[in-house]
C-alpha positions in Angstrom: 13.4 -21.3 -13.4 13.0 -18.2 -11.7 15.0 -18.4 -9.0 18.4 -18.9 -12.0 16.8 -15.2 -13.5 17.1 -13.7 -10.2 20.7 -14.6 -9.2 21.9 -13.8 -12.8 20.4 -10.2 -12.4 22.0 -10.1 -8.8 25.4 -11.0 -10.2 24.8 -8.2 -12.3 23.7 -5.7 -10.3 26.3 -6.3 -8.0 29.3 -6.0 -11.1 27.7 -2.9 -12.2 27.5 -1.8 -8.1 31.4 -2.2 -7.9 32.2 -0.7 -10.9 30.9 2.4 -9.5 27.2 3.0 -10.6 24.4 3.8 -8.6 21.5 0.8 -9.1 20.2 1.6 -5.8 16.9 1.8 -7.2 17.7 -1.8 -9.4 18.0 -3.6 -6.2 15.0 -1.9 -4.9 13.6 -4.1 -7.9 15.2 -6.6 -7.2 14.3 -6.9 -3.1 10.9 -7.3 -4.2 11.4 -9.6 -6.6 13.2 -12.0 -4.2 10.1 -11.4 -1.4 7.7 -12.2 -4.1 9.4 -15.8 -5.3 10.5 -16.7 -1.6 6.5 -15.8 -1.1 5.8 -18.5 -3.8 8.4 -21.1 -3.0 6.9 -20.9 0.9 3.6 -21.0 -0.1 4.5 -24.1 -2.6 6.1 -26.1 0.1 4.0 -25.7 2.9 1.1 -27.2 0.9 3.3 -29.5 -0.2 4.0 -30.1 3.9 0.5 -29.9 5.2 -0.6 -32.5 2.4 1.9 -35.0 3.4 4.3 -36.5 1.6 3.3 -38.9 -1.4 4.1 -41.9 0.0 2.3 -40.4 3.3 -0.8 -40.5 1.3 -0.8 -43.2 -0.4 -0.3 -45.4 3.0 -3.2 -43.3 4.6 -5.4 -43.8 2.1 -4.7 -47.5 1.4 -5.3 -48.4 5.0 -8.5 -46.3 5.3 -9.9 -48.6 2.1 -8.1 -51.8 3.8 -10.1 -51.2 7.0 -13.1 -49.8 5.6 -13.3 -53.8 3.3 -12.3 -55.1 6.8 -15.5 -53.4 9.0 -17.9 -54.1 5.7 -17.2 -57.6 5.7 -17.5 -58.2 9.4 -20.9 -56.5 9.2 -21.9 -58.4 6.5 -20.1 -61.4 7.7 -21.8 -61.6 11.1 -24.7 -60.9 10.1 -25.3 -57.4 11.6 
């Protein structure tokens, strides 16, 4: 996963930081490589959120074909 890449190259960063280096541009790097996954991981989850939740779906859509059978066959029943 990504997300394991980036906090393996932070740990690093931050070793080679207090053992006196400059990375100042590294983390520079980094910073947008953290704003582009958090982008990702947002994005990823709120369509996750706005589509519902599996078993969300699968109870709205199984009552929209129960009561769609149930309205046919009262048309058709009653002779509408």
């Amino acid at each position: 996963m990504e997300l394991q890449g980036l906090i393996r190259q932070s740990e690093k960063l931050i070793k080679r930081g207090t053992d006196g280096e400059d990375i100042s541009g590294e983390l520079e790097l980094l910073q947008d490589s953290v704003t582009a996954l958090s982008q990702q991981v947002l994005k990823r989850e709120w369509d996750r959120v706005k589509d519902g939740e599996a078993t969300f779906q699968l109870t709205k859509y199984g009552l929209v074909m129960i009561v769609g059978f149930a309205l046919l066959k009262w048309a058709y029943g009653s002779g509408i």
